[in-house]
C-alpha atoms as one frame of an Amber mdcrd trajectory, in Angstrom:
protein
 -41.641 -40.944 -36.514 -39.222 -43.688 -37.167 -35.655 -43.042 -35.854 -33.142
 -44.072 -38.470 -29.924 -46.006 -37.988 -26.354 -45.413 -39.201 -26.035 -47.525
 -42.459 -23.508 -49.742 -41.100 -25.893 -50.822 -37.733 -28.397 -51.189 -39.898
 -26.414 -54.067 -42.275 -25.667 -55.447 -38.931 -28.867 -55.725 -37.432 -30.028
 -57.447 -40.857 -27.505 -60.013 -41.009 -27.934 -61.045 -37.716 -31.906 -61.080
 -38.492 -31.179 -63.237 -41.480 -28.647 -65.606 -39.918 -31.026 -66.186 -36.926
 -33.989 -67.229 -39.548 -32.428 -69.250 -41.480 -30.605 -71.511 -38.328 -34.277
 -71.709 -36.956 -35.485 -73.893 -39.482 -35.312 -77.806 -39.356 -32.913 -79.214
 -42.037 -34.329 -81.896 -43.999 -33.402 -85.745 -43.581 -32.078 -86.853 -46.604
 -34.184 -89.426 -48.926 -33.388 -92.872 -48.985 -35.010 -95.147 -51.428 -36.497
 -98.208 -49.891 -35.177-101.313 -51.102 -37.971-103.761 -52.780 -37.781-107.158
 -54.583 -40.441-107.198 -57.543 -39.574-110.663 -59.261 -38.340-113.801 -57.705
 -38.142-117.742 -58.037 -41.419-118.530 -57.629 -40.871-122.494 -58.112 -37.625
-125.085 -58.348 -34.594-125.255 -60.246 -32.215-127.964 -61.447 -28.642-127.707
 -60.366 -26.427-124.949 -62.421 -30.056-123.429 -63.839 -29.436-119.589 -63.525
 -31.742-117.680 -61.084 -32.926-114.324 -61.007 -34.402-111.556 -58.748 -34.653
-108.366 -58.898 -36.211-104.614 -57.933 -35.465-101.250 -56.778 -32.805 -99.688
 -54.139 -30.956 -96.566 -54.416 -29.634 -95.222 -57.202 -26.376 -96.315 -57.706
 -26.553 -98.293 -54.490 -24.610-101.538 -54.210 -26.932-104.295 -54.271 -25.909
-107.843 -52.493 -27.732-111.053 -53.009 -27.193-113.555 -50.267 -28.279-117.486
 -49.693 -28.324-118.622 -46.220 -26.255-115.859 -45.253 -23.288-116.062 -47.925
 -23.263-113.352 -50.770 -23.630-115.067 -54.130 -24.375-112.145 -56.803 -23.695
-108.406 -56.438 -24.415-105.459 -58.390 -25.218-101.855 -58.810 -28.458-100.274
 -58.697 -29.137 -97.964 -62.177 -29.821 -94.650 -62.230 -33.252 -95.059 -61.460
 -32.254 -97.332 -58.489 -33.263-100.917 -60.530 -31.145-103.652 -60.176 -31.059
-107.320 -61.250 -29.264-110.302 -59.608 -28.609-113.795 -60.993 -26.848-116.720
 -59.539 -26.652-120.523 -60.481 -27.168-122.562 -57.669 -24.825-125.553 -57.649
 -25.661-127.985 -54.968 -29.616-129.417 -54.079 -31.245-128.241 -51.000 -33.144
-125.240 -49.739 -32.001-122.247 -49.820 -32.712-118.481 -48.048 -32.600-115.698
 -50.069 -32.188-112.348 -49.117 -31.451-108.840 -50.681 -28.945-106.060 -49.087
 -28.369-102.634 -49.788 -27.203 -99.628 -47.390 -27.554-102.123 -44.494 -30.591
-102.850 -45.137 -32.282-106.454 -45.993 -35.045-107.493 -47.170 -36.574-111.093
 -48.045 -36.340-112.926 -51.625 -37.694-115.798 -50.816 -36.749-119.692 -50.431
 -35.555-121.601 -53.256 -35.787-125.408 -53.433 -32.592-126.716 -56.094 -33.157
-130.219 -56.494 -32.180-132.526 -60.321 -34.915-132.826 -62.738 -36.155-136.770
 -62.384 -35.702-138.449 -66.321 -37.021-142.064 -66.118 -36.536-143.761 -69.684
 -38.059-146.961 -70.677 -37.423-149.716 -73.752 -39.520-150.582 -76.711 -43.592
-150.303 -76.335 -45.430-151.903 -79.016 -49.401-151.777 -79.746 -49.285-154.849
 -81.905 -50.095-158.482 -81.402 -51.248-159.082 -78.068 -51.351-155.274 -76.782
 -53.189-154.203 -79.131 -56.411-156.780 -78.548 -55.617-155.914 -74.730 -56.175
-152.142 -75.134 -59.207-153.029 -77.103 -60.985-154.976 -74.269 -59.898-153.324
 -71.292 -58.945-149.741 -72.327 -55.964-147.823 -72.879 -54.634-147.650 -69.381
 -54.433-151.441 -68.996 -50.471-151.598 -69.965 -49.540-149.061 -67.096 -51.708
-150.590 -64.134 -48.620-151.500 -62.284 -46.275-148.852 -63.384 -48.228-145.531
 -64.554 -47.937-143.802 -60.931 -44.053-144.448 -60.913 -43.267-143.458 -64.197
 -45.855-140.257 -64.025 -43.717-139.667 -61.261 -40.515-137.946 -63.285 -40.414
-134.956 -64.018 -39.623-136.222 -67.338 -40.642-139.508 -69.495 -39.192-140.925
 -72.703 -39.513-144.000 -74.508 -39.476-146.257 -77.723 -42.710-146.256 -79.258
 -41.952-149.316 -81.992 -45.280-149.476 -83.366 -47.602-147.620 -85.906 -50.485
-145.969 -84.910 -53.372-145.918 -87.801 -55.943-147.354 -89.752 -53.940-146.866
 -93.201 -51.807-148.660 -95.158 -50.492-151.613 -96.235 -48.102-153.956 -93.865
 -45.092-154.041 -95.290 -43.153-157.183 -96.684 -41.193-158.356 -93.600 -41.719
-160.740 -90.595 -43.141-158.751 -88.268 -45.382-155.615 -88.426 -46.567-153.419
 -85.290 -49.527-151.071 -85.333 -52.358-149.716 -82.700 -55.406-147.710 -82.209
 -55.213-144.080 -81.800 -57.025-144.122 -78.833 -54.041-146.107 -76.720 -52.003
-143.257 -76.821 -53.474-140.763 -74.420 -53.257-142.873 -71.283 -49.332-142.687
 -71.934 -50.022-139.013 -71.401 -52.812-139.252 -68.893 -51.797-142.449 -67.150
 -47.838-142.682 -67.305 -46.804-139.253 -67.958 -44.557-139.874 -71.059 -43.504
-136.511 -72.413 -41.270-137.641 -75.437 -41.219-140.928 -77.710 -38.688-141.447
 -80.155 -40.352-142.834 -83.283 -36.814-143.429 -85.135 -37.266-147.408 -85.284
 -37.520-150.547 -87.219 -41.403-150.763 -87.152 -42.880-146.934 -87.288 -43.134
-147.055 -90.838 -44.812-151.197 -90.844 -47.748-149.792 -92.683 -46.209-147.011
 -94.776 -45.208-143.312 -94.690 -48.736-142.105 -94.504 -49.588-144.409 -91.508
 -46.235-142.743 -90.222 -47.428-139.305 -90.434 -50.560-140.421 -88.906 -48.927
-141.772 -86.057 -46.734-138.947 -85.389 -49.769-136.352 -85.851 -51.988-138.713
 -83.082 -48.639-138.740 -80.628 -48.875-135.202 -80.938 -52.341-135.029 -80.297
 -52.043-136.956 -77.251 -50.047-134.407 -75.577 -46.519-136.285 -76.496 -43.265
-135.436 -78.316 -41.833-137.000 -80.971 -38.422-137.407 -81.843 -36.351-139.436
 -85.141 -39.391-139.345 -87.276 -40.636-136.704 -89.407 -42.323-135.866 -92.753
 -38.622-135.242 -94.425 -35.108-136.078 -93.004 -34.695-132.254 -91.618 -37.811
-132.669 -89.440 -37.192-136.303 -88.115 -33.832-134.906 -86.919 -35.085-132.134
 -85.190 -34.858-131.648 -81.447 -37.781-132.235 -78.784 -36.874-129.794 -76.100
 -38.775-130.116 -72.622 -38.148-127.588 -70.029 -38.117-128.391 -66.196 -36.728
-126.762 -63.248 -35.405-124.068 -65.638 -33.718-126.932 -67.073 -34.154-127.183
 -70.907 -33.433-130.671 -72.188 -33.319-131.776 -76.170 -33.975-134.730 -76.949
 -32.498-136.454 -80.629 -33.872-140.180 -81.950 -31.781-142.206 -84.463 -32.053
-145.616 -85.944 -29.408-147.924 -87.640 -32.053-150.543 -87.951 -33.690-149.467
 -91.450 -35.754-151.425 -93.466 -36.230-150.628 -97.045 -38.085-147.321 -97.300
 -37.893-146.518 -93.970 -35.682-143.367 -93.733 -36.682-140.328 -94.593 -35.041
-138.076 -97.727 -35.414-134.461 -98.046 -38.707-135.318 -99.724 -40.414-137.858
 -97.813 -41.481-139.382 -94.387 -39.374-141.510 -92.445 -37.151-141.967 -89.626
 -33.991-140.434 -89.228 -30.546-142.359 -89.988 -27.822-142.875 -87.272 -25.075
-141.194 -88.905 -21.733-139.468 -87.151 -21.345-136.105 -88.973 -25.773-135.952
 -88.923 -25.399-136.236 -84.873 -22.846-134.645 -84.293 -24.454-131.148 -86.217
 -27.322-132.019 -84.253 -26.033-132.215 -81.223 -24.331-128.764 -81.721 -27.703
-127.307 -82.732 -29.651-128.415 -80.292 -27.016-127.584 -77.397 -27.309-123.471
 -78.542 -30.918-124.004 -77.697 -30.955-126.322 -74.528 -28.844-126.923 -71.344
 -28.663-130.785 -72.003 -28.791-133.111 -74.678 -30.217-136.377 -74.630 -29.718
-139.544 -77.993 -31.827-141.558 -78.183 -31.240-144.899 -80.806 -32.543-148.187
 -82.209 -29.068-149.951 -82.458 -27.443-153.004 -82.385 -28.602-157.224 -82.069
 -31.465-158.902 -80.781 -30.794-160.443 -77.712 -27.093-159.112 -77.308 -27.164
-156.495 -74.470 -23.050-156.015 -75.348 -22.614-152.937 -77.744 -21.015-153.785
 -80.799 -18.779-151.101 -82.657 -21.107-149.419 -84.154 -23.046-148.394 -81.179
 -19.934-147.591 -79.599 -19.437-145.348 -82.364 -22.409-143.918 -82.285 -22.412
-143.028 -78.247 -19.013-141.327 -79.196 -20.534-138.945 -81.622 -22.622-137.551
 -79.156 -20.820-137.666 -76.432 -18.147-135.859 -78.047 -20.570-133.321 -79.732
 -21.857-132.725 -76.227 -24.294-134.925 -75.307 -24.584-135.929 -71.687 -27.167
-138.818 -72.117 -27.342-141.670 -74.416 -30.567-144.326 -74.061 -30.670-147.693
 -76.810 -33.310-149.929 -77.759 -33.829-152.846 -80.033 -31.957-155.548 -78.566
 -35.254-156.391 -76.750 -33.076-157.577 -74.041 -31.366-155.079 -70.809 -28.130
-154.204 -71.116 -25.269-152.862 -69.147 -24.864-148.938 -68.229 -21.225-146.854
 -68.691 -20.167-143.798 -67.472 -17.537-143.358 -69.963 -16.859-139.470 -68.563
 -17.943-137.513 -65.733 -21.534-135.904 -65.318 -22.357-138.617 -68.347 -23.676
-141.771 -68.854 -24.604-144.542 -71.578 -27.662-147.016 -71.513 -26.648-149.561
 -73.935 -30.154-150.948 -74.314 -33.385-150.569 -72.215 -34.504-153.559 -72.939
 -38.376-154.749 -73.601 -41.540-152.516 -71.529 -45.018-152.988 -73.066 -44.264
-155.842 -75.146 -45.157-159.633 -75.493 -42.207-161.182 -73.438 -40.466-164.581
 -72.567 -38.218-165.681 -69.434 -35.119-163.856 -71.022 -36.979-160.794 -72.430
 -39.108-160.392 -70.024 -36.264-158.762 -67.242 -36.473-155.043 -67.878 -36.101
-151.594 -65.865 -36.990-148.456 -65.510 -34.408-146.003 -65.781 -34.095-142.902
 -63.698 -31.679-140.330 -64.055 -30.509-137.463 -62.218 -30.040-134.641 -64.673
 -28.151-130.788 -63.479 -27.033-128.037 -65.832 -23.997-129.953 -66.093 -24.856
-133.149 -67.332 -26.105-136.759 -64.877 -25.554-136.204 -61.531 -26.947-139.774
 -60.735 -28.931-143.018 -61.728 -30.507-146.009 -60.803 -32.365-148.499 -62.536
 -35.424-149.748 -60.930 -36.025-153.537 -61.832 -39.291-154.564 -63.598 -40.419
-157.788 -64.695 -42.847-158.072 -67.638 -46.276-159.720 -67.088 -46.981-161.287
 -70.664 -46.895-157.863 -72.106 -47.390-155.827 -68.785 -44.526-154.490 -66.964
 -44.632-154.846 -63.598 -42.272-153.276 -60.623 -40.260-156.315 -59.108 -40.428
-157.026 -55.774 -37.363-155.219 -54.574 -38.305-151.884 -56.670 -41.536-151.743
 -54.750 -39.936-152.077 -51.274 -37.413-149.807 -52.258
């Protein structure tokens, strides 16, 4: 038989019961969510070019992104802990990144911020002696001496001042320029061009079909085209060629136009140098690209001084927003300005593949330092043509 207690012993005895249960049990550490990175840089990036990384960490946590050590993006995790960081890196070099949260850190990887490398080059023709050349010794003959350098970049542009087809009639003035299909891959393959501007006097030589064929062959090579097109619209739309994150556009003009040679809002041809054209362009293409780049057939043979048209013309974009302004035509090198910081003008490039004399013959290669922010740097790397085959000078190759 079970003695019974008074009521109030009883409540005692239970509390106490209940009390020494529930202190016996361990208390729970708290969760903490481990902090992850799930997308990083996985390659370069030009100067200014916006990076990202991101993952998980607690919800809500604070989330730190640090390179070498000094905190250059923070945020707050969401709800679900995911968070996303983004810094533009300013200055070359290598940098450490790491992730923070709650005191802890965790790798992000190391980012190499270097320019992107733009080497630019003067007129390259196909006609009279290249073009027999090509035929005997192959496509890659022109670029023996200079392919590897110029393949080099991470970007190549040039003047390609020559048709490329078997139609057509040459049209009714001095000289006329046209080549094989088949030269055009080794400036792919062989020299690494990327974009040719097409907005010249001699593109159109054999008419606007043998124009369209050249610009679909350039584009079968692998290659960009720029200031030519099937109607005025398309020959002054942007090329735009991404590297390091960096996304530069690319605009070709001529104010060297033969009869028939620019193109109407109904048929082929090259696009017009004109200041309120380039400087809509240059406004377009800039809501689409980091950097934009002219491109123009302007002003005398054999007078590497601008006149005041090109000067015009360099203003337009420039003041539109260009950073970058490269010339042909002139067949002769001219003189470089930096008429504003982070920019830079390239009155005329001069001759590359291209029968050549004593005075024409004296080119360079043009290489350019390109950031977010415009040029952060050139050089031009002499080059002396070899009847039609450029060829690094002496200095450039010891250099």
């Amino acid at each position: 038989m079970f003695a019974l207690l008074p009521f109030a012993a009883a409540a005692a005895t239970m509390g106490a019961l209940a009390f020494t249960t529930k202190s016996a049990q361990p208390r729970a550490a708290a969760a903490v969510a481990p902090l992850t990175v799930t997308s990083k840089p996985t390659d370069w990036r030009a100067p200014g070019v916006a990076v990202a990384v991101g993952g998980f960490a607690g919800s809500g946590a604070r989330v730190l992104l640090r390179a070498d050590g000094h905190v250059v993006a923070s945020t707050t995790a969401g709800k679900l802990g995911r968070y996303s960081l983004r810094f533009a890196p300013r200055a070359a070099g290598r940098l450490k990144l790491t992730v923070q949260s709650a005191g802890v850190s965790t790798p992000a990887g190391t980012l190499e911020v270097r320019p992107v490398s733009l080497d630019a080059v003067g007129d390259v023709t196909f006609g009279e002696d290249v073009g027999p050349a090509i035929a005997a010794h192959g496509g890659a003959y022109p670029w023996a001496f200079v392919g590897s350098t110029l393949r080099g970049a991470d970007v190549t542009v040039g003047n390609l001042e020559t048709a490329v087809s078997t139609r057509g009639i040459a049209a009714a003035k001095e000289f006329t320029f046209r080549g094989p299909p088949a030269a055009l891959a080794p400036m792919r393959d062989v020299a690494g061009f990327d974009v040719l501007t097409l907005a010249n006097n001699h593109t159109v030589d054999f008419g606007r079909d043998a124009l369209l064929d050249t610009l679909k062959a350039v584009h079968a090579a692998g290659i960009r085209t720029i200031g030519a097109g099937a109607n005025d619209l398309q020959a002054r739309r942007p090329a735009i060629v991404e590297a390091g994150g960096l996304r530069v556009a690319f605009l070709g003009y001529s104010d060297v136009n033969p009869p028939f040679f620019t193109a109407t809002s109904t048929s082929p041809g090259t696009a017009k140098a004109d200041v309120t054209a380039i400087t809509t362009d240059v406004h377009a293409a800039l809501r689409r690209a980091d950097v934009a780049v002219c491109f123009f057939h302007w002003g005398v043979e054999l007078h590497p001084e601008p006149n005041s048209r090109q000067q015009q013309f360099a203003a337009a974009c420039l003041n539109a927003g260009a950073k970058l302004v490269l010339g042909a035509h002139p067949h002769v090198l001219g003189g470089v300005a930096i008429p504003a910081p982070r920019s830079l003008v390239a009155w005329t490039l001069g001759n590359f593949v291209f029968p050549s004399g004593s005075l024409t013959g004296r080119t360079a290669i043009l290489h350019v330092a390109l950031g977010a922010d415009g040029v952060r740097g050139y050089r031009l790397v002499p080059v002396r043509i070899d009847g039609f085959r450029p060829r690094l000078s002496r200095a450039a190759q010891q250099g």
